[in-house]
C-alpha positions as a printed Julia matrix, in Angstrom:
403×3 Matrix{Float64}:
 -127.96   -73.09   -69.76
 -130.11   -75.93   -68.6
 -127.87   -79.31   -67.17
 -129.47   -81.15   -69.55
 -128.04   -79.57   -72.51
 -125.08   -82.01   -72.0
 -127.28   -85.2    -73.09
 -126.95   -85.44   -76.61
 -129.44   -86.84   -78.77
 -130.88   -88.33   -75.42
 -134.43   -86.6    -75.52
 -136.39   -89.75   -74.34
 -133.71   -90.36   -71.19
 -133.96   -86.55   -70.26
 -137.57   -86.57   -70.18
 -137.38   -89.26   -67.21
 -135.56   -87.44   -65.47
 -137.01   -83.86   -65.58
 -139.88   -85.75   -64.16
 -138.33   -87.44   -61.81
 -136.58   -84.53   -60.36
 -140.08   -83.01   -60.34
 -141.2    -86.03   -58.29
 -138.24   -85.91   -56.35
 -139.07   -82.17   -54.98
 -143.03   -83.18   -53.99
 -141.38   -85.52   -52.21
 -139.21   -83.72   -50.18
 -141.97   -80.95   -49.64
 -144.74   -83.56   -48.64
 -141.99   -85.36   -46.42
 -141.18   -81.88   -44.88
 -144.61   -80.48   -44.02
 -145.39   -83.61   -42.32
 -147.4    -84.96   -45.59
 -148.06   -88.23   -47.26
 -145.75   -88.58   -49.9
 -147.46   -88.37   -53.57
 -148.53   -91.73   -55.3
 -147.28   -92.85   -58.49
 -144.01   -90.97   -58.11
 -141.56   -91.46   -60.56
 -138.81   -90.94   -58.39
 -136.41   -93.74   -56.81
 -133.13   -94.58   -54.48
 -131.46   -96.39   -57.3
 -130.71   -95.43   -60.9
 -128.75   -97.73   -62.91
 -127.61   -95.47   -66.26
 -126.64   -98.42   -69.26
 -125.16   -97.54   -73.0
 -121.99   -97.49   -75.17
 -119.18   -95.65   -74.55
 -119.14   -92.06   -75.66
 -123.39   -92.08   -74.76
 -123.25   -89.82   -72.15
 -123.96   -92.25   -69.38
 -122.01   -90.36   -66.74
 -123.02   -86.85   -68.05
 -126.2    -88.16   -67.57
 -125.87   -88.61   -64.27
 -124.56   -85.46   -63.21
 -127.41   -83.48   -64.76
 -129.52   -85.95   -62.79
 -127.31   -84.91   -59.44
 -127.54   -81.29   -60.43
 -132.04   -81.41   -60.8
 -132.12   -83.2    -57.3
 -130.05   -80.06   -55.47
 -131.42   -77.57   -58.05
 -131.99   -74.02   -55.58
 -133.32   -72.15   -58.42
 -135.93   -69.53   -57.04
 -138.5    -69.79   -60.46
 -139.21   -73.69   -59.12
 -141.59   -71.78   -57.06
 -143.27   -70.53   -59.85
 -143.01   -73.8    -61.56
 -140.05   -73.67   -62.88
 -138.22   -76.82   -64.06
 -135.21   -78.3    -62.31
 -131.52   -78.14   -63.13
 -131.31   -75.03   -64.31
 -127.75   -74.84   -64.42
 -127.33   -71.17   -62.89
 -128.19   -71.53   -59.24
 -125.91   -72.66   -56.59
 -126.77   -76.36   -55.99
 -126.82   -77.05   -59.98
 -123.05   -75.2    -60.59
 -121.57   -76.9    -57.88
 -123.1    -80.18   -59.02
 -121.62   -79.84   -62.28
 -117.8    -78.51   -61.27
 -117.7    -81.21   -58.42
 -117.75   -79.26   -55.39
 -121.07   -79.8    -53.82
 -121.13   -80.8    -50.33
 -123.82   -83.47   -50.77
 -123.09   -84.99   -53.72
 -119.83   -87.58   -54.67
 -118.67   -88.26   -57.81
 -116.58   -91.83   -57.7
 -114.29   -92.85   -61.02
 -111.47   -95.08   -60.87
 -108.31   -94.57   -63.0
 -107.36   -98.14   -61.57
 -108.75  -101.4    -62.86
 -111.37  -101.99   -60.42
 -112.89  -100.55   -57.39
 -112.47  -102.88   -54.16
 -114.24  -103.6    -50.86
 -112.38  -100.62   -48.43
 -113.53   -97.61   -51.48
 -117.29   -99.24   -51.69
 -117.34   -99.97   -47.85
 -116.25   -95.8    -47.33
 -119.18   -94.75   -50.29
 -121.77   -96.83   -47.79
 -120.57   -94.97   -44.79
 -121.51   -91.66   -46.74
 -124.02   -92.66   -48.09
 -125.8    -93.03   -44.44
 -125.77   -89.33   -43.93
 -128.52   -86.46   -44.02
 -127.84   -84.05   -46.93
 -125.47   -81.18   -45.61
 -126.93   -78.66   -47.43
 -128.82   -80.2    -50.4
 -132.05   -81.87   -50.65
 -130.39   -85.24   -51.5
 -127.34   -87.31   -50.45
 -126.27   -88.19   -54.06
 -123.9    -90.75   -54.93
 -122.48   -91.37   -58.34
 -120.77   -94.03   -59.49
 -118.8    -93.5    -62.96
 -117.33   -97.39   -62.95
 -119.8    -99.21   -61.43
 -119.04  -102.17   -64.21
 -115.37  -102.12   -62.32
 -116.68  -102.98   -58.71
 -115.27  -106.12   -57.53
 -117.23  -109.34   -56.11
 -116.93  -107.86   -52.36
 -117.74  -104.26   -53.45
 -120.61  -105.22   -55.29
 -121.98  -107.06   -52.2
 -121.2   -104.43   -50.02
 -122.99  -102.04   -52.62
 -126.21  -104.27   -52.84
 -126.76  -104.41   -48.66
 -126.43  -100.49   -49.02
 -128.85  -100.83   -52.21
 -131.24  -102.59   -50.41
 -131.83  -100.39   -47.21
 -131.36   -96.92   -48.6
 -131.42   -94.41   -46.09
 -134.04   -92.03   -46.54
 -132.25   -88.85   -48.4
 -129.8    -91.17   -50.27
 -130.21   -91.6    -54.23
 -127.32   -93.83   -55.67
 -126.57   -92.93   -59.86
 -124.52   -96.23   -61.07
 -123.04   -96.32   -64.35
 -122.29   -99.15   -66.32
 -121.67  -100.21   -70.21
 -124.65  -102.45   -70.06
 -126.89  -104.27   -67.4
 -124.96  -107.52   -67.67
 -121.96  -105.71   -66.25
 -124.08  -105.58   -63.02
 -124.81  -107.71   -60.35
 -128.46  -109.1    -61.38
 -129.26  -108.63   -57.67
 -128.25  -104.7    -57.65
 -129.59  -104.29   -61.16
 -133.42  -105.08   -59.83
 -133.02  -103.14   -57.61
 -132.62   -99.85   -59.64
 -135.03   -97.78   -62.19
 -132.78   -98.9    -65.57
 -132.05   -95.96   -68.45
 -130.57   -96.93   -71.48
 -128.73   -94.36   -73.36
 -127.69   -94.86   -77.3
 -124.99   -93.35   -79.36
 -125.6    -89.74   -80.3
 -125.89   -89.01   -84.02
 -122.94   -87.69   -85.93
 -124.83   -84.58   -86.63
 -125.53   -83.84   -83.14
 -122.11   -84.43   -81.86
 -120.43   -81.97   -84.16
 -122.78   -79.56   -83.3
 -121.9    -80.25   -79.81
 -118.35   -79.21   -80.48
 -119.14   -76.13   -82.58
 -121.34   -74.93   -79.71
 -120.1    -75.7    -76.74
 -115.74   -75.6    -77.41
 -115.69   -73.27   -80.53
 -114.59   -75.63   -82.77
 -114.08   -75.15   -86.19
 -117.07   -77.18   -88.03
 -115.31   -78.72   -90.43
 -112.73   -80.28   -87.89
 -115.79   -80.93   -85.72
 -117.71   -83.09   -88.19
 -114.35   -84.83   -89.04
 -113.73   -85.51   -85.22
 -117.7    -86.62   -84.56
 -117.29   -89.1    -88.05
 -114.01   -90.99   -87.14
 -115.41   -91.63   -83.23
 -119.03   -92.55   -84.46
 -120.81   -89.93   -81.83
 -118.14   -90.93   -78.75
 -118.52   -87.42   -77.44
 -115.26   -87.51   -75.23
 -113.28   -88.96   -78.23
 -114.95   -86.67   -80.49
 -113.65   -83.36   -78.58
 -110.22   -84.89   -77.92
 -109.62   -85.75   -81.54
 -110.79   -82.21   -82.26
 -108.59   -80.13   -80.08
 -105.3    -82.86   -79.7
 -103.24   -82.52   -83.11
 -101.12   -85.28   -81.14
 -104.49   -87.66   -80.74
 -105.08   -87.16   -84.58
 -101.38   -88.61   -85.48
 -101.9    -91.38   -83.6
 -105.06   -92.35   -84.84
 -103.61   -91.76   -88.35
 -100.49   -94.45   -87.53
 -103.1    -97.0    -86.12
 -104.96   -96.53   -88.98
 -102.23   -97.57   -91.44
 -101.89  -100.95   -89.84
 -103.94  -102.85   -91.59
 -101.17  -102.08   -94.66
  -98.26  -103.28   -92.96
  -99.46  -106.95   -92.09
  -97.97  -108.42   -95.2
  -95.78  -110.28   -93.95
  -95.1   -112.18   -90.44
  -91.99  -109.68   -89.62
  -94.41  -106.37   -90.56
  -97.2   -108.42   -88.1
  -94.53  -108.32   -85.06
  -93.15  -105.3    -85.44
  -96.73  -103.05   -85.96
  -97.31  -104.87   -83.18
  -94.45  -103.81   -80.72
  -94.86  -100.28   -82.08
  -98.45  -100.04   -81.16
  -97.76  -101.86   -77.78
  -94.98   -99.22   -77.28
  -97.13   -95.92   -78.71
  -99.9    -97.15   -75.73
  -97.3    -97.66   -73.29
  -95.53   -94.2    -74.13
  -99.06   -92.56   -74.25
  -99.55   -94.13   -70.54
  -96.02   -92.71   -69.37
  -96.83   -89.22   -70.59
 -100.35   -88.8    -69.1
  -99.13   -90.7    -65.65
  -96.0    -88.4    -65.1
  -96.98   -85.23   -64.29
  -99.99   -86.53   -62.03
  -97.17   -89.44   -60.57
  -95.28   -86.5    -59.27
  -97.54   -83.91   -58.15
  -99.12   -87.0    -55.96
  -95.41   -87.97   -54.73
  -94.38   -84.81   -53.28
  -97.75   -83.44   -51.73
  -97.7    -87.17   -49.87
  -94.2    -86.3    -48.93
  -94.99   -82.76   -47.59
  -98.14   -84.37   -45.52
  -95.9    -86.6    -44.07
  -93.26   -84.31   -43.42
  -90.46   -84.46   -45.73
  -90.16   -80.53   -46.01
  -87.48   -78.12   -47.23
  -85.74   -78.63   -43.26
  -85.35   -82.1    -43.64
  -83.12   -82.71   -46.49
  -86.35   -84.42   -48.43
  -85.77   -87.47   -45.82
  -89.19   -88.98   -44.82
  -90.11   -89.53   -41.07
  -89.25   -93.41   -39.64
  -92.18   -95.34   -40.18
  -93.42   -94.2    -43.59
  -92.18   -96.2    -45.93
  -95.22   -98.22   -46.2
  -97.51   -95.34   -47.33
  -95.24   -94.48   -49.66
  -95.07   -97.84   -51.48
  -98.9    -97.63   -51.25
  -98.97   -94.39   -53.56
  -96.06   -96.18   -55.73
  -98.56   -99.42   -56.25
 -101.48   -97.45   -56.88
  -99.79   -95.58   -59.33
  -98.59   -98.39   -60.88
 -102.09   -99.94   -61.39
 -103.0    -96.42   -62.67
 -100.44   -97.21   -65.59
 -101.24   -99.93   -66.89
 -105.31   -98.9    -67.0
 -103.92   -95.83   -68.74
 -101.93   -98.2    -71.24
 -104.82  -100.64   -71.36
 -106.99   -97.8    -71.99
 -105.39   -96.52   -74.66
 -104.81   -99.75   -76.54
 -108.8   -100.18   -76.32
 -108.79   -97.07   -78.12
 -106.62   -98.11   -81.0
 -108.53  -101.36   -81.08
 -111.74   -99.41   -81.43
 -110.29   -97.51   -84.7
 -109.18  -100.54   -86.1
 -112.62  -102.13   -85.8
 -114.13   -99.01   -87.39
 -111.77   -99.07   -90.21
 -112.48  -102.73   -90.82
 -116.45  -102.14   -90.21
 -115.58   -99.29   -93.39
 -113.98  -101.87   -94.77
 -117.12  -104.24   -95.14
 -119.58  -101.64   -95.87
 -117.63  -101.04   -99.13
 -117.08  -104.88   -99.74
 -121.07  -105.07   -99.53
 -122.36  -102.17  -100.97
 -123.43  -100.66   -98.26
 -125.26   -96.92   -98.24
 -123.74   -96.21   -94.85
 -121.64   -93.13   -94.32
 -118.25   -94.22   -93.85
 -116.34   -93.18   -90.35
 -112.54   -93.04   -92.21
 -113.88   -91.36   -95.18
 -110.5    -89.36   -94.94
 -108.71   -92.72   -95.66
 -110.81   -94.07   -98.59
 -107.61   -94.6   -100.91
 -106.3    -96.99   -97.86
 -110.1    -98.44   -97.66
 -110.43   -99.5   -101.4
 -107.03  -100.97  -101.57
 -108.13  -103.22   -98.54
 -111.63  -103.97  -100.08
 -109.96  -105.16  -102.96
 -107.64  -107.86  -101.56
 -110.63  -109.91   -99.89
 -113.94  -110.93   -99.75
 -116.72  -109.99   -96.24
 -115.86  -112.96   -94.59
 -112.3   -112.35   -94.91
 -113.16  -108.74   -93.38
 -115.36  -110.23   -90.61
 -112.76  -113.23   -89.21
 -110.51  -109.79   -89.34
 -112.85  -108.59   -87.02
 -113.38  -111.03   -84.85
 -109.45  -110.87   -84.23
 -109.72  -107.78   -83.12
 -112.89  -108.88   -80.15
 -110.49  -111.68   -79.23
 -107.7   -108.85   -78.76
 -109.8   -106.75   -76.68
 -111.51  -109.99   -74.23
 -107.53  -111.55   -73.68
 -106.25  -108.02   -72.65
 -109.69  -107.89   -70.2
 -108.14  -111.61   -68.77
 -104.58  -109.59   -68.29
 -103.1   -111.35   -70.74
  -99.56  -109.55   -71.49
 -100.49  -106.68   -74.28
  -97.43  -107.37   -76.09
  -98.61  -111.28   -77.12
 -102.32  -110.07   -77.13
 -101.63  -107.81   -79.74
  -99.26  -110.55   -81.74
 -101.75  -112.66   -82.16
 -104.01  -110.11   -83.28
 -101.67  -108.77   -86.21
 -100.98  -112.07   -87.31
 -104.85  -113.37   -87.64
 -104.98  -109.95   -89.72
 -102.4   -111.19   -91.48
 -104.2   -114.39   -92.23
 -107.3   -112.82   -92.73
């Protein structure tokens, strides 16, 4: 199937970039028969993809990747690119193509030595693709350094080199990198077109689909994970009773260590497995082998607290990560919350919970329900200025509380 069956609900975005892509091989062809490239083209060095999480920003990207190195033999015949079949659009999509990185961060930013080495690679002829492509998941994560060493390799682009950054929205980006790329904003998919997403692509079962697509509001990542994790669904189902156990200031403190904990245990579990496969292949490279009695060579030590930091960092995103995502249910089952308190006609995202929704309604008025949401936004921006999770989330049970 086409790459751009990924983008869901993002018919307005895809258009761009089919024609871009189409610009993008005139180019090439004009530039390699010793041509003046076309006018007017609709192709650029820079792409900056903006929306909310769960738009398909990153997804969005790829397919983009995949047009640029499409090899498909009907673009001869006029065929459009990213087919998804030929060589330089499969290996796009798995990862694997010579010409084209993919850069995410499981840490909380990206620094000056990771944005200095993208630069470096960035300077180089395509390998074996039409394009030197580099994507950039987290661009929003780039520190002040990186992003200055990002905007000097922004601003002289080498020939072949497009750079795909990817950020929540354009404030999240330098305003001197930003004008310097062709802007896309995504939106949320619909509902609709989410579950049919899930049906489609990963077989699921439509009526677990549409409940998965409903609860995340059209994240498409959440969406699937709800979907296929039985374990993701109980958890959403504990944060959801929350908002009931805030009665008094003892029920505040201790929903709040158990959800600190439940994020923290969620982190542990993901970060094990991937903590120890990363320990002992670093420990084979540097020669720690079945002949040596597991000791590591003299002079090592230092690498090896280098993993142990990094994987550290890697935790606490993971737990950060995953108390954003609690956070994110709460403020839907307040936002449910509202829309009953006000009459409104929209569909409701907890409709499984409606017993728990009316019972809430009932105690308070909107602006009751609003201040309860604002709680949660001042949650969220203290754990984004590292303020310890544990009092973050204190405070936030007991303005709940308070209402």
């Amino acid at each position: 199937m086409p790459v751009w069956d990924e983008l869901v609900g993002q018919e307005r975005v895809q258009t761009q970039l089919a024609a871009a892509a189409r610009d993008a091989d005139a180019l090439v062809t004009a530039v390699g028969a010793g041509q003046e490239p076309p006018a007017a083209s609709k192709m650029t060095h820079a792409w900056l993809f903006t929306g909310p999480p769960g738009s398909g920003r990153a997804t969005a990207a790829r397919a983009f990747a995949a047009a640029l190195q499409c090899t498909s033999p009907d673009r001869a015949l006029g065929g459009e690119p990213g087919c998804g079949f030929c060589d330089g659009c499969h290996t796009t999509m798995v990862g694997t193509h010579a010409d084209v990185e993919v850069v995410r961060t499981d840490l909380l930013s990206i620094g000056v030595k990771e944005t200095r080495d993208l630069v470096r690679r960035a300077q180089l002829s395509p390998a074996v693709g039409r394009w030197q492509v580099i994507v950039l998941e987290d661009s929003d994560r780039l520190t002040e350094g990186a992003a200055n060493v990002l905007l000097k390799a922004v601003e002289e682009p080498a020939p072949r080199t497009v750079w795909l950054l990817c950020a929540p929205s354009m404030e999240d980006v330098l305003p001197t990198i930003r004008s310097r790329c062709r802007m896309l904003t995504l939106r949320t998919p619909s509902v609709t077109a989410v579950a049919d997403l899930l049906v489609r692509r990963d077989g699921i079962e439509p009526g677990v689909a549409a409940f998965a697509a409903r609860a995340t509001q059209g994240h498409i990542d959440r969406a699937r994970r709800l979907a296929q994790d039985e374990g993701a669904r109980a958890r959403r189902t504990t944060v959801l009773k929350l908002p009931l156990r805030v009665d008094d200031v003892g029920g505040c403190l201790k929903a709040a260590q158990e959800l600190v904990d439940a994020a923290a245990e969620d982190a542990k579990l993901l970060a094990e497995e991937v903590d120890a496969k990363e320990t002992e292949e670093l420990k084979a490279a540097l020669g720690a082998g079945a002949g040596t009695s597991g000791r590591l060579p003299r002079g090592t030590a230092g690498v090896m607290k280098e993993l142990e930091d990094r994987q550290k960092r890697r935790r606490t995103r993971t737990q950060r990560d995953s108390l954003d995502l609690a956070l994110t249910d709460l403020t839907g089952f307040y936002r449910d919350v509202l829309a009953l308190q006000l009459g409104s006609p929209l569909a409701l995202a907890n409709e499984d919970l409606r017993a728990d929704l009316d019972r809430v309604a009932r105690v308070g008025g909107p602006e009751r329900t609003l201040r309860r949401i604002e709680a949660i936004s001042a949650c969220r921006e203290a754990l984004d200025r590292n303020v310890a999770p544990l009092l973050a989330v204190e405070a936030m049970t007991m303005a709940l509380r308070a209402g």
